[in-house]
N, C-alpha and C positions, 0 to 999 in steps of 0.2 A: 393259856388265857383264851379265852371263848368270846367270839364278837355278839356284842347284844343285839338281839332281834328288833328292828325296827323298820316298820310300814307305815307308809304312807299312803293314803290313797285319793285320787283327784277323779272328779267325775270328768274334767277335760284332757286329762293326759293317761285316758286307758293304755296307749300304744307306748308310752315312755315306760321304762324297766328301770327301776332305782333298787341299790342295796342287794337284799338274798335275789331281787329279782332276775339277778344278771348270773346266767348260770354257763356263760363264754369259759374255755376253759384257758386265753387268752385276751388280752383287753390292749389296747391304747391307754396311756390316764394320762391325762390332764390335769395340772393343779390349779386351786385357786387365782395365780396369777396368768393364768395360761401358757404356761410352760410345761411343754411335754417332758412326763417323769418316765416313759418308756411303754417297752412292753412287758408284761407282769398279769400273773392269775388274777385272779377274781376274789380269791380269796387273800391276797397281798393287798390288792387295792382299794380293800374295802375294811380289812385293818389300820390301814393308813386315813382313809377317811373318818374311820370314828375318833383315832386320835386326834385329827384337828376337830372332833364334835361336829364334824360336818357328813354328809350326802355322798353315795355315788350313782351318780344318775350316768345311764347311756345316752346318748345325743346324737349320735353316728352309728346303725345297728348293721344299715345295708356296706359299711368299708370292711375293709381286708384287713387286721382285726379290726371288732369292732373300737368307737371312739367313744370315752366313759369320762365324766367329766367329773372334780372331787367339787362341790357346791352345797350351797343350801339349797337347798329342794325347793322351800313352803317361797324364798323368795327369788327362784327360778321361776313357779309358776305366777308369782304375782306380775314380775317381769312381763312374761309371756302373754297375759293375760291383759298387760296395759298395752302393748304391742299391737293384739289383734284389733283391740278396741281404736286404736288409732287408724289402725288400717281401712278400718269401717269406717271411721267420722270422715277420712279423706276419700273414701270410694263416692264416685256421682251414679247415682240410679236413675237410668233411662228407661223412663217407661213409652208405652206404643198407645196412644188417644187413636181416635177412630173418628171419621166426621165422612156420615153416611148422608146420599145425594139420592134423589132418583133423576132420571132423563129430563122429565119435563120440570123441571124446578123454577120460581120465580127470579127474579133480579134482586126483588132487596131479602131473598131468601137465601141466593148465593151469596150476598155479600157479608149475610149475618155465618155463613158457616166460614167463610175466607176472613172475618173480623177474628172468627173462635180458634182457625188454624192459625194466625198469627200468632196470638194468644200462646198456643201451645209451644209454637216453636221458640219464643223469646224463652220460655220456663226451661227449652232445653230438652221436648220431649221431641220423641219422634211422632212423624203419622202417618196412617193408612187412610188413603181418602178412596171412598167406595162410592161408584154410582150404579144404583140398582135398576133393573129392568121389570117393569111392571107389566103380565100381561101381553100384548100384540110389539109392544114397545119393542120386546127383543130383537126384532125381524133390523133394527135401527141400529146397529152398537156405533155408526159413526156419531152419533148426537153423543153419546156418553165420551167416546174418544175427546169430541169438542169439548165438552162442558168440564172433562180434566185437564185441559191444554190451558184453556182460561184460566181454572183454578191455578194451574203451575206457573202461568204468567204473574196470578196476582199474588202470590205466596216466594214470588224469587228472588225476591231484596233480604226475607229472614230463612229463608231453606235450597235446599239442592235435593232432587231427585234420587232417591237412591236404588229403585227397582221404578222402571218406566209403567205404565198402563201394561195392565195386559188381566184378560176376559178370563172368567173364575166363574163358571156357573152361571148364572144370571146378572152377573155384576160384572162390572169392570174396576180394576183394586189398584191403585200406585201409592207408592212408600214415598215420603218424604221426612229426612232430617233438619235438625235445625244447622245452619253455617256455621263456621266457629268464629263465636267472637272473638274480636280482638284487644 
């Protein structure tokens, strides 16, 4: 009796071996209820898979043998596939906003960039606050020191410092997160 050919192919599980793809000349198998049926060829255990009309997929490639699982395939990948997606709707993506200064900046001009970092850090972003050096200005980095001391004063009820000031070319650059709320 000859096992009938059948492939399967998924654009997202290139690296998963199912069926003739398993060419071990020892396996692990696993049954549908998850109970290990032992160790057994490849060609034993893929016998037994078509008999129940089901799959044998590897799951386990890198163990000592490998682990090979008797399943349906099409709703292994659906599984997997609902999985990843969950994984992603729960991940938070922290992005890096930027709110560029120069030395001599006004008062209600700092306050319009310290209203905007607020802003960001409530949303949960990070920021890099840069104060650039224009020109003769450079010969001065303590005015820039100042004028990010202030911003971190006025930004420190919604963030914490997470890389202090520190001089980058013509600028001086500091990282600021948001706190975790509570």
């Amino acid at each position: 009796m000859g096992v009938p050919a059948i492939s399967k192919d998924s654009k997202d599980n290139k690296d998963i071996q199912i069926n003739e793809m398993i060419r071990d000349k020892e396996i692990l198998v696993i049954d549908t209820d998850g109970q290990k049926l032992g160790v057994m060829s490849a060609h034993d255990a893929l016998k037994l898979a078509f008999e129940k009309n089901l799959d044998l997929v590897k799951i386990a490639p890198q163990a000592k043998p490998p682990v090979c699982r008797i399943l349906d395939y099409g709703k292994f990948c659906f599984e997997q596939q609902k999985r990843e997606k969950e994984a992603k709707k729960n991940q938070k993506v922290m992005s890096i906003k930027e709110i560029r200064m120069f030395s001599a900046i006004d008062t209600h001009d700092f306050e319009t960039k310290v209203n905007q970092a607020i802003k960001f850090l409530k949303g949960g972003d990070k920021l890099k606050v840069s104060v650039r050096f224009r020109k003769r200005a450079i010969a001065h980095p303590e005015l820039g020191a100042e004028l990010l001391d202030r911003f971190k004063e006025a930004c420190g009820e919604y963030g914490v410092v997470d890389k202090p000031a520190k001089m980058e070319g013509r600028s001086i650059v500091m990282f600021i997160s948001p706190k975790a709320s509570k």
